[in-house]
MMTF fields as JSON, N, C-alpha, C and O atoms, coordinates in Angstrom:
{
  "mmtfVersion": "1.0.0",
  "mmtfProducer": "UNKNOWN",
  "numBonds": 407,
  "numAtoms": 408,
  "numGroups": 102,
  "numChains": 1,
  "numModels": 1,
  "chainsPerModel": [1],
  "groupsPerChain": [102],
  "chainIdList": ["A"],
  "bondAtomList": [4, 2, 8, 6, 12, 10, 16, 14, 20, 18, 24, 22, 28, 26, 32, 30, 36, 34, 40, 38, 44, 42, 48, 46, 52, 50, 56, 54, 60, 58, 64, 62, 68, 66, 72, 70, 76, 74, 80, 78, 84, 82, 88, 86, 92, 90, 96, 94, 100, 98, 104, 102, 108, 106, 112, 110, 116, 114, 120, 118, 124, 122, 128, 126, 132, 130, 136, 134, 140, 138, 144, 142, 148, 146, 152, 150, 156, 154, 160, 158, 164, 162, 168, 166, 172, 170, 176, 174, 180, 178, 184, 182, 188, 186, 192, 190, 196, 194, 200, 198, 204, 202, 208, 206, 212, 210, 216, 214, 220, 218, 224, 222, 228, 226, 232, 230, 236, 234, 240, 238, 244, 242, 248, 246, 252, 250, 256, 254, 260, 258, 264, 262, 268, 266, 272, 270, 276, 274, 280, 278, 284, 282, 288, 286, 292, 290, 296, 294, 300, 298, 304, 302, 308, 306, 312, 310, 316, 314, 320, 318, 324, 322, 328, 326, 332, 330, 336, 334, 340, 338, 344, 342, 348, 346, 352, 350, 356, 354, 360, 358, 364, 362, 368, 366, 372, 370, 376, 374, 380, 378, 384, 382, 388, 386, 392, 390, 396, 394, 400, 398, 404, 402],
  "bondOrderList": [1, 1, 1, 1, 1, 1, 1, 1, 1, 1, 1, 1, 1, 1, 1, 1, 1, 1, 1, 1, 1, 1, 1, 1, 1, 1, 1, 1, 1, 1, 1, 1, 1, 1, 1, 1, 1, 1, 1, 1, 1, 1, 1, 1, 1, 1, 1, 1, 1, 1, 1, 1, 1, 1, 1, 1, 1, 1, 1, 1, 1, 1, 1, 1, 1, 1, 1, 1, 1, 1, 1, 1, 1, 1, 1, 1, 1, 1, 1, 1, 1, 1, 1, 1, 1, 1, 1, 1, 1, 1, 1, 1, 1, 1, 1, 1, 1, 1, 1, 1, 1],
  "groupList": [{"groupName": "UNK", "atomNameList": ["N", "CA", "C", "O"], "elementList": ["N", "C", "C", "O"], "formalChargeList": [0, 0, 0, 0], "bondAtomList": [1, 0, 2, 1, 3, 2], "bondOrderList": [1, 1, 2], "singleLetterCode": "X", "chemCompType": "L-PEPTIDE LINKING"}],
  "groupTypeList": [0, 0, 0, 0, 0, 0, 0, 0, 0, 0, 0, 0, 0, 0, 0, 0, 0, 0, 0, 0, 0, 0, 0, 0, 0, 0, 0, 0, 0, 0, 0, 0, 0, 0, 0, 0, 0, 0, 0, 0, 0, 0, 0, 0, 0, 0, 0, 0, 0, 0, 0, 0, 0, 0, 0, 0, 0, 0, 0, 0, 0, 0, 0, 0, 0, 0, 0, 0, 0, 0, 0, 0, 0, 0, 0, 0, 0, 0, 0, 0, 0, 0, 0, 0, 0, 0, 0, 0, 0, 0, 0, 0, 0, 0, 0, 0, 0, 0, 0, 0, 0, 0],
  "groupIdList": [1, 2, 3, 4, 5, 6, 7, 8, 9, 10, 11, 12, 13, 14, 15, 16, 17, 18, 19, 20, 21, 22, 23, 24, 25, 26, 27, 28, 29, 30, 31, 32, 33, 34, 35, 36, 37, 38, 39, 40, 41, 42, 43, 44, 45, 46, 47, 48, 49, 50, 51, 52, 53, 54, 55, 56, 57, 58, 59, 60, 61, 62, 63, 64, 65, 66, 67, 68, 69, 70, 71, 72, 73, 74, 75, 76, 77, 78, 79, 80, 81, 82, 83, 84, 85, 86, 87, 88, 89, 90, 91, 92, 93, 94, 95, 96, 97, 98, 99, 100, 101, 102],
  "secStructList": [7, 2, 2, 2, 2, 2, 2, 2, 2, 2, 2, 2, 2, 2, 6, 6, 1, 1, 1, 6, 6, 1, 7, 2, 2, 2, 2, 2, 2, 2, 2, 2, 2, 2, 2, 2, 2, 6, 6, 7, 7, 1, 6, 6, 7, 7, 1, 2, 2, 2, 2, 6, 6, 6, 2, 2, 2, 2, 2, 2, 2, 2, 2, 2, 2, 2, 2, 2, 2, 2, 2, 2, 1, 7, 1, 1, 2, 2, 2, 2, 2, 2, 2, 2, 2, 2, 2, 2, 2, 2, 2, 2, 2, 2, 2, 2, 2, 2, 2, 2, 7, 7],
  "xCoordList": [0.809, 0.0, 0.856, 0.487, 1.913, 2.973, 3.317, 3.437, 3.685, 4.455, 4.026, 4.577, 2.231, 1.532, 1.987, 2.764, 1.45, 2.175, 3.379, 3.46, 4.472, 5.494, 5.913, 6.67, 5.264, 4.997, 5.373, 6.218, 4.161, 3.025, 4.074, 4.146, 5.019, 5.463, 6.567, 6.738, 7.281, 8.407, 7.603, 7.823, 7.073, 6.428, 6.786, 7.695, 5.843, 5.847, 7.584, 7.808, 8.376, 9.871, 10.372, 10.766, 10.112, 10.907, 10.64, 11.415, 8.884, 8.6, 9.488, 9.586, 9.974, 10.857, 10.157, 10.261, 9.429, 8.498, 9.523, 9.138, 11.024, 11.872, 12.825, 14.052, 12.073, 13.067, 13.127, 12.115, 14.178, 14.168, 13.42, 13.613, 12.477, 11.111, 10.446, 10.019, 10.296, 8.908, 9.421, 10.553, 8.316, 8.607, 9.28, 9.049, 9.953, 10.294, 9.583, 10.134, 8.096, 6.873, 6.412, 6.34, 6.206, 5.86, 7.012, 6.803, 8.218, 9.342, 8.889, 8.422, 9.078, 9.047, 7.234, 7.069, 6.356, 4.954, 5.606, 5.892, 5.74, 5.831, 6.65, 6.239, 7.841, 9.286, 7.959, 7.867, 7.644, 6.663, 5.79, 5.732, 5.165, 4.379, 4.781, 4.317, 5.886, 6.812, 7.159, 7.229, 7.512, 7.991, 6.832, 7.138, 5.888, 4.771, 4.432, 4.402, 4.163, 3.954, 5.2, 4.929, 6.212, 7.399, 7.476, 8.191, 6.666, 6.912, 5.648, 5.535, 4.719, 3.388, 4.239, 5.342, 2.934, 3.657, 2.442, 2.413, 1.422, -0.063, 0.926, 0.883, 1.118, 2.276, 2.157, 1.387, 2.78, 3.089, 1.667, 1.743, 0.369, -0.452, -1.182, -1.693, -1.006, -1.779, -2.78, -3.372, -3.57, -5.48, -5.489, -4.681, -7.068, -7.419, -7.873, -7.671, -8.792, -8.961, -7.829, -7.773, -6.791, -5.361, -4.813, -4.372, -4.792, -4.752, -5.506, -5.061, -6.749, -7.749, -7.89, -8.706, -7.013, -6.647, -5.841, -6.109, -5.121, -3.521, -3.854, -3.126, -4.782, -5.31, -5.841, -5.509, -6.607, -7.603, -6.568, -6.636, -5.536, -4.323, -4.004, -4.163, -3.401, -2.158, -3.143, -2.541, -4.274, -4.743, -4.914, -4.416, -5.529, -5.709, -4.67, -4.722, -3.189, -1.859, -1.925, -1.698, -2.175, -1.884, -2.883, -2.402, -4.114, -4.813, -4.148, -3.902, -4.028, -3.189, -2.024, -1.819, -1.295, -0.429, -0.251, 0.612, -1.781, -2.242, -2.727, -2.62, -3.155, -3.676, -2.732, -2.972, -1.394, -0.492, 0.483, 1.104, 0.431, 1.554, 0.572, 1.074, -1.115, -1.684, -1.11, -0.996, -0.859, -0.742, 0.458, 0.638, 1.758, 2.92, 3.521, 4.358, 3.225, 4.036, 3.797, 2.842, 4.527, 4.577, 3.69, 3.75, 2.752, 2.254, 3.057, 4.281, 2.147, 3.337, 2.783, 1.882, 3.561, 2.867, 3.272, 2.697, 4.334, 5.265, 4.418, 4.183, 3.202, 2.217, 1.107, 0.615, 0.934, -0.413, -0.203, -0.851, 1.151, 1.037, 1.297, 0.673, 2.522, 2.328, 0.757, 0.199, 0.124, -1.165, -2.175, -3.159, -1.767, -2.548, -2.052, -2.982, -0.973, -0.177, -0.68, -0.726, -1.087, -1.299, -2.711, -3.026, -3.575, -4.797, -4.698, -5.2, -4.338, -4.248, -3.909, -4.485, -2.939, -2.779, -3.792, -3.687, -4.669, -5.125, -6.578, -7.173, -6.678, -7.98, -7.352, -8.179, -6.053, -5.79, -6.043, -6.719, -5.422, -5.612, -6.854, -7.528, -7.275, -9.394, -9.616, -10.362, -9.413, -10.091, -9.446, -9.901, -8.349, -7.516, -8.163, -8.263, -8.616, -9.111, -11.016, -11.79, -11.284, -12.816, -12.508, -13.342, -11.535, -11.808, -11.222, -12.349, -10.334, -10.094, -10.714, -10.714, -11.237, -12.236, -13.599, -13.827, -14.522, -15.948, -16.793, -18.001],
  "yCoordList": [-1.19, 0.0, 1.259, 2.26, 1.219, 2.513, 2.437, 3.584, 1.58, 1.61, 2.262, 2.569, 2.215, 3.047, 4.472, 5.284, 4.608, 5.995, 6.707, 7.801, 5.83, 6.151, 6.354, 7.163, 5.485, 5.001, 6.364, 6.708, 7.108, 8.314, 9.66, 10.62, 9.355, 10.305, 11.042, 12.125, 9.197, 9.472, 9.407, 10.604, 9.199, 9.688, 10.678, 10.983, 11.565, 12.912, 14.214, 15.409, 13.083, 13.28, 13.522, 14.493, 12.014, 11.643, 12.951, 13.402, 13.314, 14.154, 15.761, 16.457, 16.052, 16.937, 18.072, 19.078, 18.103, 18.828, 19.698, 20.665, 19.126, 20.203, 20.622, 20.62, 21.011, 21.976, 23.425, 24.08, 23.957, 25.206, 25.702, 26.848, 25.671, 26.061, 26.595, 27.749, 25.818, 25.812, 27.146, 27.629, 27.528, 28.036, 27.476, 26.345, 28.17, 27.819, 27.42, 26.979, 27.741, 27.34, 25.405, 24.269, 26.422, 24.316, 23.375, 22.163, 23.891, 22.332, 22.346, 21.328, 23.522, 23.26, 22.328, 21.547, 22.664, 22.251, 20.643, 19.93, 20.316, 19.404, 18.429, 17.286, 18.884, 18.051, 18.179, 17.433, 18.764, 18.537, 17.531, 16.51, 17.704, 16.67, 14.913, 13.931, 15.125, 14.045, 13.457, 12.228, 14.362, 14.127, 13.418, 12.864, 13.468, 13.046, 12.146, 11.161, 11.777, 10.468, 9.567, 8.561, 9.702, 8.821, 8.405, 7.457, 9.176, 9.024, 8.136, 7.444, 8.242, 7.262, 5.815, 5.511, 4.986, 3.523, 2.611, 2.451, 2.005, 1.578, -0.057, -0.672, -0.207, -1.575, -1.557, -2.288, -0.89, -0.701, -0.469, -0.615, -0.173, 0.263, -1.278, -2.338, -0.925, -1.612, -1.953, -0.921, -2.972, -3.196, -2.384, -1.547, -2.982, -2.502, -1.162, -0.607, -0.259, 0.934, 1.813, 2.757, 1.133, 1.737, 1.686, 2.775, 0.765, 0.925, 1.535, 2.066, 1.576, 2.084, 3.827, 4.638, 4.039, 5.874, 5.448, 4.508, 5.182, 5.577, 5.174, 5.742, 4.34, 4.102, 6.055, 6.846, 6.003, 7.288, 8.779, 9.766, 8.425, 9.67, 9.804, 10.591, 8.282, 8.57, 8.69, 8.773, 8.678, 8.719, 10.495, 11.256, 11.053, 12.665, 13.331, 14.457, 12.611, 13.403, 13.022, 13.997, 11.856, 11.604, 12.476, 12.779, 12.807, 13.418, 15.122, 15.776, 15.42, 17.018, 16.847, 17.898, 16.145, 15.899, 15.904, 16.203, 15.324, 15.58, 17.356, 18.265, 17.105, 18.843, 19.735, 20.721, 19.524, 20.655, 20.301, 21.134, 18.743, 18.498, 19.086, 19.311, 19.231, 19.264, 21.191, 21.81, 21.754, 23.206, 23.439, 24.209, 22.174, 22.708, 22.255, 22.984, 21.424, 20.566, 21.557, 22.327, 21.615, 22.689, 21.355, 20.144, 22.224, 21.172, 20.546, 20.665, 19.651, 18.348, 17.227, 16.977, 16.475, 14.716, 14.316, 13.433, 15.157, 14.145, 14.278, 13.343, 16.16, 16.589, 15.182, 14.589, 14.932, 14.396, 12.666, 11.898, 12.6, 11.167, 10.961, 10.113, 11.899, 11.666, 11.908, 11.141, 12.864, 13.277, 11.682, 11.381, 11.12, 10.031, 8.88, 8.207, 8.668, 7.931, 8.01, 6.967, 9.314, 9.508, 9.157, 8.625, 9.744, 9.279, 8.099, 7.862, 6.925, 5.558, 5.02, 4.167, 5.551, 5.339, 5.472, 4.757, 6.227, 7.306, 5.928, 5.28, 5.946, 4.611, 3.403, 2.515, 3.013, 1.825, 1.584, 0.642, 2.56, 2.489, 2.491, 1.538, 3.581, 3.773, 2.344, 1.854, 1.516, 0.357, -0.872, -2.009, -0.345, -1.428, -0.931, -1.774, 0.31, 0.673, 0.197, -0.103, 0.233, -0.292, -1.343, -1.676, -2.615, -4.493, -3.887, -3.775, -3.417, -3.79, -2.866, -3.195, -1.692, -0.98, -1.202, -1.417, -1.266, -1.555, -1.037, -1.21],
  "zCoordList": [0.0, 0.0, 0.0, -0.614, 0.634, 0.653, -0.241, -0.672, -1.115, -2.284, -3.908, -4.964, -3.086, -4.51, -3.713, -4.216, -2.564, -2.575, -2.906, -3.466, -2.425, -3.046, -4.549, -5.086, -4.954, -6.652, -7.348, -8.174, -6.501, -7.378, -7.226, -7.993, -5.733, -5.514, -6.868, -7.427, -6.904, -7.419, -8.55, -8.73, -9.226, -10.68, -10.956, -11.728, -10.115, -10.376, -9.808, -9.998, -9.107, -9.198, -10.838, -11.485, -11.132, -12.323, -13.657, -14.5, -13.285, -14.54, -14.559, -15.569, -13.426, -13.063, -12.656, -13.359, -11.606, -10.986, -9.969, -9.312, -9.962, -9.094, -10.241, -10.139, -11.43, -11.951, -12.0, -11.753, -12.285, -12.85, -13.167, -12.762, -13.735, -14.675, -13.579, -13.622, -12.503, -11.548, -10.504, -10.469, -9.75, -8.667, -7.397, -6.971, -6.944, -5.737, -4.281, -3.273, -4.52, -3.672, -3.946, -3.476, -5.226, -6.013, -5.633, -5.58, -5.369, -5.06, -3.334, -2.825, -2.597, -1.238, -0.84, 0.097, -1.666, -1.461, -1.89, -0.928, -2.695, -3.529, -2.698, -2.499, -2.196, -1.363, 0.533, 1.509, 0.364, 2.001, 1.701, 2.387, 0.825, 0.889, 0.849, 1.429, -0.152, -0.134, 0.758, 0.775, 1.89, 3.337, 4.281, 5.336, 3.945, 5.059, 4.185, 4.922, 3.183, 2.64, 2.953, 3.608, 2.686, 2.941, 4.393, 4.718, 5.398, 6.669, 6.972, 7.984, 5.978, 6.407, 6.228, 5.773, 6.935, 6.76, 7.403, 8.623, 6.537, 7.461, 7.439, 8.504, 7.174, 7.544, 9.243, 9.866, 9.657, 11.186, 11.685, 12.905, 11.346, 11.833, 13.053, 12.692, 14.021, 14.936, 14.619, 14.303, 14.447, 14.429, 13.287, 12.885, 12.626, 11.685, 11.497, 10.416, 12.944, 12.6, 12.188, 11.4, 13.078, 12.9, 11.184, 10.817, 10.291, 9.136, 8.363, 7.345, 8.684, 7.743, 8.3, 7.863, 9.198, 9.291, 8.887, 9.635, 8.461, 7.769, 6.151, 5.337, 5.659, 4.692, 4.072, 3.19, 4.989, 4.646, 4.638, 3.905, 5.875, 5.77, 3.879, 2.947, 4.216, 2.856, 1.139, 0.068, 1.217, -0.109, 0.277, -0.552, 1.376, 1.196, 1.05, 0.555, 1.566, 0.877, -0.476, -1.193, -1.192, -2.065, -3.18, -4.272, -2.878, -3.619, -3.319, -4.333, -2.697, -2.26, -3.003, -3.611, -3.206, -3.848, -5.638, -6.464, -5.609, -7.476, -7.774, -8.597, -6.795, -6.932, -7.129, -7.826, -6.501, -6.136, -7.505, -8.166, -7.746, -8.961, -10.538, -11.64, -10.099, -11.64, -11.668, -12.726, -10.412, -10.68, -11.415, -12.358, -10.491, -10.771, -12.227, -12.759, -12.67, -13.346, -14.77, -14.662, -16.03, -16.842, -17.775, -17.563, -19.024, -19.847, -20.632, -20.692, -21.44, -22.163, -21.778, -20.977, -22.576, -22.718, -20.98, -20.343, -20.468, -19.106, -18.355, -17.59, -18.243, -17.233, -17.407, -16.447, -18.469, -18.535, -17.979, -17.268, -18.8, -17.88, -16.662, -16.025, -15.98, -14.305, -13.971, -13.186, -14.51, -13.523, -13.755, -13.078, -14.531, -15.223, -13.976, -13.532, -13.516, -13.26, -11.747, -11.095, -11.133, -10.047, -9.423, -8.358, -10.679, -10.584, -10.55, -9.451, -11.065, -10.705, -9.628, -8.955, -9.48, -7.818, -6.764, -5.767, -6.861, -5.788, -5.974, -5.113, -7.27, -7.46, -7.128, -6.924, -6.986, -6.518, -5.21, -4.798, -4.427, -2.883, -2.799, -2.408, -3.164, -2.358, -2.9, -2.052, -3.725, -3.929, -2.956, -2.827, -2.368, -1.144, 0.166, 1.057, 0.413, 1.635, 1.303, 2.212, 0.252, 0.225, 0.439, 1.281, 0.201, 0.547, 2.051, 2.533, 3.144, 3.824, 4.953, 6.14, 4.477, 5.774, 5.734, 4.544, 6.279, 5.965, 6.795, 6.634]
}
């Protein structure tokens, strides 16, 4: 489950969302958010309510995360497929937290 998060993160790494181009707001937004997803971990989560908040945490970074990368990222085929890439993610998990929260 971390690993789609992570997935999505570095996606939107790879498309070069900390370049030059961008503002200097969009890398610090962008590298924070990074930071609290990398620090999630529902692995460790005690009991199930305990996963299914950390379930529900890491998809609302992960969706804050599409939001802030659909602002930053400059257009082009690389914008459309990370944002593509992310959205998948974001439907993978909600569909791992629908079989395992109820």
């Amino acid at each position: 489950m971390i690993r789609t998060l992570q997935a999505a993160v570095v996606a939107v790494a790879l498309a070069g969302c900390a370049g030059p181009a961008l503002a200097d707001d969009c890398g610090d937004l962008l590298g924070g958010l990074k930071k609290m997803i990398d620090r999630l971990d529902p692995a460790k989560a005690d009991g199930e309510a305990k996963l299914c908040a950390s379930l529900g945490e890491g998809i609302g970074l992960l969706k804050i995360f599409r939001i802030v990368s659909d602002e930053c990222l400059p257009t082009g085929e690389k914008r459309i497929s990370t944002l593509g890439n992310l959205d998948r993610s974001i439907r993978k998990l909600q569909a791992e937290a629908d079989k395992k929260c109820q």
